[in-house]
C-alpha positions in Angstrom: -30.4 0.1 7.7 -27.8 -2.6 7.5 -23.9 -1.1 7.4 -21.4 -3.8 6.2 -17.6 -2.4 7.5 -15.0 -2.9 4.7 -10.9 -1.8 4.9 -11.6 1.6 5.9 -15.3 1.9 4.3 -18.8 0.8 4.3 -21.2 -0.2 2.5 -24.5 1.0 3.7 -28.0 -0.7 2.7 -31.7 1.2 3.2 -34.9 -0.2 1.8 -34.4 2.4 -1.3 -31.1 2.8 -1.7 -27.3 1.1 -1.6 -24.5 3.4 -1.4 -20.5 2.6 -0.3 -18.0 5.4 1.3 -14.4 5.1 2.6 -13.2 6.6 5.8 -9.7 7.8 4.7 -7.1 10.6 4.9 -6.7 13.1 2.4 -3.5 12.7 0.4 -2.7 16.5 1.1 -4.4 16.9 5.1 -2.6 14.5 6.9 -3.8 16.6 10.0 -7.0 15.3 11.3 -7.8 19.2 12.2 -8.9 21.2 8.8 -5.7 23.0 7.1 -4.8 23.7 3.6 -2.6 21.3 1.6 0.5 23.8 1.8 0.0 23.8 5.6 0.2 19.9 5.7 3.7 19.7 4.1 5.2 22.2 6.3 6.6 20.1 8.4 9.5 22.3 10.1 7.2 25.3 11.3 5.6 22.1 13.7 7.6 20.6 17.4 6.0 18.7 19.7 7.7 18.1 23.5 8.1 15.0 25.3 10.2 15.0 28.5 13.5 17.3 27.9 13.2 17.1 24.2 11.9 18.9 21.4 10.8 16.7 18.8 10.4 16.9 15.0 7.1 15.4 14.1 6.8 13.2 10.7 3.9 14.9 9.1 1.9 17.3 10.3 0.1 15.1 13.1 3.0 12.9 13.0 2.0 9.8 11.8 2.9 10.2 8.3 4.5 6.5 8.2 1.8 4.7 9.8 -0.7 6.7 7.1 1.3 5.4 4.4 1.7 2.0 5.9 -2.2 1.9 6.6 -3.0 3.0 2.8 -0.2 0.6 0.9 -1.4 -2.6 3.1 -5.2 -1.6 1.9 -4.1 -1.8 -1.9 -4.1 -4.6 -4.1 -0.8 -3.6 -6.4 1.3 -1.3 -4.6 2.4 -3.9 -1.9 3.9 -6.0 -5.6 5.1 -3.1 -7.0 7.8 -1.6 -3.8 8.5 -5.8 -3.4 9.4 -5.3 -7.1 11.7 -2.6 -6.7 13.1 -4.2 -3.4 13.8 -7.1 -5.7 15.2 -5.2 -8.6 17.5 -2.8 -5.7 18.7 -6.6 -4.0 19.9 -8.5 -6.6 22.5 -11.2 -6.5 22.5 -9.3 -2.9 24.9 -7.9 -0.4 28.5 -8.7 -1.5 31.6 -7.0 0.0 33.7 -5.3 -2.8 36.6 -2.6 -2.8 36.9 0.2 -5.5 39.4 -0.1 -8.7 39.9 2.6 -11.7 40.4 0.2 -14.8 41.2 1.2 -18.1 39.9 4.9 -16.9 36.4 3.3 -15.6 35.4 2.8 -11.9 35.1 -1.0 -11.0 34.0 -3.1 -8.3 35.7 -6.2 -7.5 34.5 -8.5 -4.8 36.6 -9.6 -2.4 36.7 -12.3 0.2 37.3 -11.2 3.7 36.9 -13.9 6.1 37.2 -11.7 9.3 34.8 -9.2 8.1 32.4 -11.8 6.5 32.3 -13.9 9.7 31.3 -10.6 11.5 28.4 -9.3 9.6 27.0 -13.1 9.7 27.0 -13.4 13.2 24.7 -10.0 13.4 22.9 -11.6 10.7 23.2 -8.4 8.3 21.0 -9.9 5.5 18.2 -9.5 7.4 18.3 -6.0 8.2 19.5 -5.0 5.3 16.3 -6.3 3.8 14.5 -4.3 6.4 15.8 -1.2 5.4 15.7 -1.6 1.7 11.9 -2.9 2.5 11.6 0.7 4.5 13.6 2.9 2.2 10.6 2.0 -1.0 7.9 3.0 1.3 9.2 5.8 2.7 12.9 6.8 1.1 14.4 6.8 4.8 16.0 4.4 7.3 16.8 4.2 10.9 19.7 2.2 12.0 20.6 2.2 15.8 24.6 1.1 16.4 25.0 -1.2 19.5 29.0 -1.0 21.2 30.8 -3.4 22.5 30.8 -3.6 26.2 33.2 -2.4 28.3 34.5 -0.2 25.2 35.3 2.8 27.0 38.4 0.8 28.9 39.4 -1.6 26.1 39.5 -1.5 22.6 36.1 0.0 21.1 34.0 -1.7 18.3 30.8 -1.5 17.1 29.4 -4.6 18.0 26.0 -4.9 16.8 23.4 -2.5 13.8 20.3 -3.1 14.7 17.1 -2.2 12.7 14.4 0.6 13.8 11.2 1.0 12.3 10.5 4.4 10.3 7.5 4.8 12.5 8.8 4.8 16.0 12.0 7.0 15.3 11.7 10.5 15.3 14.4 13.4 15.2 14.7 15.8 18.0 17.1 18.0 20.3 17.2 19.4 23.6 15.4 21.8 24.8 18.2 23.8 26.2 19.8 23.4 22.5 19.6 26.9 21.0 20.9 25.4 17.6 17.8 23.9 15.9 19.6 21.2 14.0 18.4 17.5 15.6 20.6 15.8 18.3 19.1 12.7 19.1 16.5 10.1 17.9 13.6 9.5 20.1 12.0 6.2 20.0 8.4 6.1 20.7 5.4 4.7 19.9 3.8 8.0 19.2 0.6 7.0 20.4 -0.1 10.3 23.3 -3.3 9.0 23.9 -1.2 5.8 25.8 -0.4 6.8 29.5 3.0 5.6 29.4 4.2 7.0 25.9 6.4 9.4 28.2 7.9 6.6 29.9 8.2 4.2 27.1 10.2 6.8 24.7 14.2 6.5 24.5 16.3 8.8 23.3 19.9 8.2 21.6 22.4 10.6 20.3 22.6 11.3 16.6 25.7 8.8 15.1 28.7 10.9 14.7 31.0 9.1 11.7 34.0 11.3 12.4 33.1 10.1 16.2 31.8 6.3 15.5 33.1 5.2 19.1 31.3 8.7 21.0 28.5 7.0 22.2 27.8 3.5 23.7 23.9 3.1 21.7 23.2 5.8 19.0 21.3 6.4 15.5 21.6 7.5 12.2 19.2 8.8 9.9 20.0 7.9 6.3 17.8 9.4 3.9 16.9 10.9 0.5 17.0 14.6 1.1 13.9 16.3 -0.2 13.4 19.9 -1.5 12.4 22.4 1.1 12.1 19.6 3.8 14.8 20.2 6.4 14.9 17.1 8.4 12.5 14.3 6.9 12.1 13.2 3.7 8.6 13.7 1.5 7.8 9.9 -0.1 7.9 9.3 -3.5 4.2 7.9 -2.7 3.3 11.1 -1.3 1.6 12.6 -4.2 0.1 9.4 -5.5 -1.4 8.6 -2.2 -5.2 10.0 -3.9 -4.7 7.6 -6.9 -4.0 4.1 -4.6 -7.0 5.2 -2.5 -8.7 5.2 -6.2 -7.4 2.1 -7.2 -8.5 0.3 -3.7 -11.9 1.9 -4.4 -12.9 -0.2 -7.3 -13.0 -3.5 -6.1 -15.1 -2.4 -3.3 -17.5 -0.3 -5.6 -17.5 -3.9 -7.8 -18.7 -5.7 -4.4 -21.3 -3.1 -3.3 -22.4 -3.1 -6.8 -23.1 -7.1 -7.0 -24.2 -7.3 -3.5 -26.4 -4.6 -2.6 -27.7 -2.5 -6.0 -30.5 -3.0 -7.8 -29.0 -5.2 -10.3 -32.2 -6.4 -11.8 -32.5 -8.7 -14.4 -35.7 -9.2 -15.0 -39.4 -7.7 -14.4 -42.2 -9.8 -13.3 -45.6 -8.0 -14.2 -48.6 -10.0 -12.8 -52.2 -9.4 -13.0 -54.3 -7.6 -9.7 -57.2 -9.7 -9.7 -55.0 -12.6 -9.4 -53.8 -11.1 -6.3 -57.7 -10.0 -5.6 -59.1 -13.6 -6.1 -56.2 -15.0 -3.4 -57.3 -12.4 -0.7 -60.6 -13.6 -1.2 -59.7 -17.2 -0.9 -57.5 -16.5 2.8 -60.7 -14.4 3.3 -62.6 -17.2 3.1 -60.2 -20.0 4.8 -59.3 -18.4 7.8 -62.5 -16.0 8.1 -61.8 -13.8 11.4 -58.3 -14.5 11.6 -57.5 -13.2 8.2 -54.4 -10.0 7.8 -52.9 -8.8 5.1 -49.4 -10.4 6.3 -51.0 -13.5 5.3 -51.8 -12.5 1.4 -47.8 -10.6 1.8 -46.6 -14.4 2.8 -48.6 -15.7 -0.3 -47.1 -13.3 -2.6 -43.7 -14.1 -1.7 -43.4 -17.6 -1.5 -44.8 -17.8 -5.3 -42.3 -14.9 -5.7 -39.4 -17.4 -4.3 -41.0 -20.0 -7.1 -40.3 -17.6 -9.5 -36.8 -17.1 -8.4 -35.6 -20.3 -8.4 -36.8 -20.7 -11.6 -35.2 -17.4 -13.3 -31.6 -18.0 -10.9 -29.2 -20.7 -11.6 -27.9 -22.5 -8.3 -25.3 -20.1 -7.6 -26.9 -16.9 -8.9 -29.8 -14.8 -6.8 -32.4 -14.3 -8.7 -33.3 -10.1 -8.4 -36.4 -8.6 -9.8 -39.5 -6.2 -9.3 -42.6 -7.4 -8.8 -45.6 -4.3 -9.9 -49.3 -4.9 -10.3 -51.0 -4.6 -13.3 -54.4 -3.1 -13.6 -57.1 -4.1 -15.9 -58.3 -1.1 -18.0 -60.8 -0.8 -20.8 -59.3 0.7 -24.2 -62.1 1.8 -26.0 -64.3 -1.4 -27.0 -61.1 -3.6 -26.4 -60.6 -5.5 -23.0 -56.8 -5.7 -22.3 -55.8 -9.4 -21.5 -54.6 -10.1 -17.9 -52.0 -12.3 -17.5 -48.3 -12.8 -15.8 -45.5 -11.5 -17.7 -41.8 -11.5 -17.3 -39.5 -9.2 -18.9 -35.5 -9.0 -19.2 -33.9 -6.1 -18.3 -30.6 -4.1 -20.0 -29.2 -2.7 -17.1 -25.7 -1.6 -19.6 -23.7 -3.7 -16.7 -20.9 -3.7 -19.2 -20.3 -0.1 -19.3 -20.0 0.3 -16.0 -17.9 -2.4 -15.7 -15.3 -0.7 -18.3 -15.6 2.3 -17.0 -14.5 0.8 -13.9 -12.2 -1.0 -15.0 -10.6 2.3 -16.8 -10.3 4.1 -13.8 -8.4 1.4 -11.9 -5.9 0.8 -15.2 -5.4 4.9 -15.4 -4.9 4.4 -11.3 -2.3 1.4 -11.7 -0.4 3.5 -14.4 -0.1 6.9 -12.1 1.3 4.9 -9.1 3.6 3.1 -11.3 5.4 6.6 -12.2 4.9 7.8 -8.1 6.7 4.9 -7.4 9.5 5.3 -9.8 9.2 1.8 -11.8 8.4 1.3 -15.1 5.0 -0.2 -16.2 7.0 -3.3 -17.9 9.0 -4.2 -14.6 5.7 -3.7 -12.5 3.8 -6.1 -14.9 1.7 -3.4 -15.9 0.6 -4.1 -19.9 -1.6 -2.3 -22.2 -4.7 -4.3 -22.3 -4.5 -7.5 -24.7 -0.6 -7.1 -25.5 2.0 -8.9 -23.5 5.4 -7.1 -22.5 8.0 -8.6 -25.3 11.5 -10.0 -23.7 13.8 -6.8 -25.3 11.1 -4.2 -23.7 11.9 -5.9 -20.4 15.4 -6.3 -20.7 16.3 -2.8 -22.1 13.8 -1.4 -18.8 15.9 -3.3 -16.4 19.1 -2.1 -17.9 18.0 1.5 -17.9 17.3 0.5 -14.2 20.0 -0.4 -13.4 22.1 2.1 -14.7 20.5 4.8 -13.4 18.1 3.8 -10.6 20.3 1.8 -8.2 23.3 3.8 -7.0 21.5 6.3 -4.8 19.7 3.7 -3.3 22.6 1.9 -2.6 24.6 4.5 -0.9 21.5 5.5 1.1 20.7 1.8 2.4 24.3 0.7 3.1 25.9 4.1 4.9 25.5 2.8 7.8 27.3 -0.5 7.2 29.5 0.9 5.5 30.5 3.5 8.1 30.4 0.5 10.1 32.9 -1.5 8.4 35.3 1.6 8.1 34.6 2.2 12.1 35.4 -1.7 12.7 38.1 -2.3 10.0 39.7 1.1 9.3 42.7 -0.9 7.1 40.9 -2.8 5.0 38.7 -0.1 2.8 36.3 -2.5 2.4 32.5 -1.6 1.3 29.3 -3.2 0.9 26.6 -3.3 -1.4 24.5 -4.6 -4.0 25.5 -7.0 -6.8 23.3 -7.4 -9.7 23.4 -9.8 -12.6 23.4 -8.4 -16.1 21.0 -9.6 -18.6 21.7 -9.2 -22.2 19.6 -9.0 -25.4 18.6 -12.3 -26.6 20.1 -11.5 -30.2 23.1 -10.3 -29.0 23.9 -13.7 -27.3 25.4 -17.1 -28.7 22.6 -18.9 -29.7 23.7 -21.8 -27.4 23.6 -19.6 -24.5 20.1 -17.9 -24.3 18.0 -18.6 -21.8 15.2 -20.4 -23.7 18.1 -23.3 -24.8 19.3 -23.4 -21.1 15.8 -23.8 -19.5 
């Protein structure tokens, strides 16, 4: 038997048979001990202990990031469609901006603010900023720890540095001799208890305090989308969809095992058995004594290989069965001997579209887990092309309605930040996008296809 490892699966050949399976988690049983799919999302009746602290595990075995990082990575569209939405959130990109009421409406207007500018450049804020928007599409969450300046508890304090933590090593938790059972602290691990020195490696830092931005020297906040019944972590939008990627990833992989290892025949060579009986006799004959049956098997399959190269272009394996025909007598009729080849249907194309159906159905399911709509995802019904308005009028809805929670979630902590560091000059941050507008509703001097 011949097992060829692939992402997570096999594919597994035998002399009669070629099958595929994937080793992966269930969707719903995160815990790698049996329990029943309401079990696996009650995450508060579960705490783990490490040193002084109680901790809050992320998922029932706690190691719901690193499940959902394991299963996006393996797919072939979700990775483009959360770098979609992290484009779509970004933008122009991070621009500071204070509040006005205009005419009755609420209006941003950047402003240029050279002390606070110079400030977030020199902790280069782009970048993490990226890093959480990247974390908050996977996983609707972010971990940002803030970094004092020294020697602030004599002079004048100031948060001196945000600094970026990944969703999978921070974890909520209190003290054990904490009666109250809201979190404290964040505990920074790589949650691997197998690894003698998890203990030793994990840090712990106090929860950030806004009213108290200047309490703590090193501490971390956990900004997040708050999710029903879930007191302390939030449940990802790819949560239920998690069964339909794993679907989607399976297709390629049942298209490979299919043109690999099945019996995808193509033709059927019938040859005559006293052909094959005249040969023996021949080797017989040749190499008297020495003669075996591996020899006439050698025969067979080098004419066999003849056949092959004949039937198979020069990159296509020729695949068929070889049988025997015996010579019978039909009533006073003698059936002719005599090699014959015959093509196979093997209704390839079926399967093929059924395939194919599966993984379209698939792509459309985690385009609505994901929250983005099929036309900014690049997901078209088959043989029609998304027209300009249809993507225009998606992005607009977007950004009307899919942007500002996002933004408040991503940018808290900067922006508690900047009213910790800069109290007088109630001065935000956040995302800047650039309007489109409908072709027809533009001068025609000014659309895009005259400016390309």
């Amino acid at each position: 038997m011949e097992v060829s490892y692939e992402q997570g699966g096999a594919i597994v050949s035998t002399p009669k048979v070629s099958f595929t399976y994937q080793v992966a988690e269930t969707p719903r049983d995160f815990d790698r001990r049996s329990s029943s799919s309401l079990d696996a999302l009650r995450w508060n009746n579960i705490q783990n202990h490490i040193g002084e602290y109680i901790i809050y595990p992320y998922g029932t075995n706690n190691d719901l990031p690193q499940i959902i990082a394991d299963i996006v990575h393996n797919s072939y569209n979700v990775p483009g469609f959360l770098k979609r939405k992290t484009e779509l959130l970004w933008g122009a990109g991070p621009k500071l901006y204070i509040d006005k009421l205009e005419n009755g409406k609420d209006t941003r207007v950047r402003v240029n603010n050279f002390k606070i500018q110079n400030w977030l450049d020199s902790i280069d804020f782009e970048k993490k900023l990226l890093q959480a928007c990247v974390d908050y599409q996977h996983i609707q969450g972010t971990f940002t720890r803030y970094e004092l300046n020294k020697g602030s508890r004599i002079g004048k304090p100031f948060i001196a540095n945000l600094h970026h933590v990944q969703p999978d090593k921070g974890r909520l938790a209190r003290l054990r001799s904490n009666t109250n059972l809201d979190p404290t602290h964040v505990v920074v691990s790589n949650w691997n208890f197998n690894h003698i020195n998890a203990v030793a490696d994990s840090k712990a830092y106090p929860l950030f305090d806004f009213n108290k931005p200047f309490a703590n020297e090193n501490s971390i906040l956990y900004s997040n989308m708050y999710s029903f019944c879930s007191d302390y972590y939030t449940v990802p939008d790819l949560y239920g969809s998690l069964e339909w990627i794993n679907r989607s990833t399976a297709v390629p992989l049942i298209f490979k095992a299919f043109a690999k290892n099945s019996m995808n025949l193509k033709y059927h060579i019938i040859s005559p058995a006293s052909y094959w009986e005249k040969k023996k006799q021949e080797l017989q004959a040749y190499h008297k004594g020495d003669y075996s049956d591996k020899m006439l098997q050698d025969l067979e399959k080098k004419i066999l290989d003849q056949f092959a190269d004949v039937l198979s272009g020069a990159d296509n394996v020729g695949k068929y069965l070889h049988t025997t025909e015996i010579l019978k007598m039909v009533g006073h009729d003698l059936v002719k001997e005599g090699w014959e080849i015959k093509v196979l249907d093997q209704k390839i194309k079926d399967f093929v579209e059924a395939q194919i159906m599966i993984s379209d159905k698939a792509d459309k399911a985690i385009s609505a887990g994901v929250n983005i709509h099929p036309v900014l995802a690049n997901i078209t019904d088959s043989g029609r092309a998304n027209s300009g308005s249809e993507q225009i009028y998606a992005l607009l809805n977007y950004l009307n309605t899919g942007v500002d929670i996002q933004e408040m979630i991503i940018c808290k902590p900067w922006n508690y930040a900047l009213k910790a560091n800069f109290p007088d000059d109630n001065v935000k941050l956040g995302f800047f996008h650039n309007v489109p507008e409908v072709q027809q509703n533009t001068n025609p001097d000014n659309r895009s296809k005259n400016n390309q």
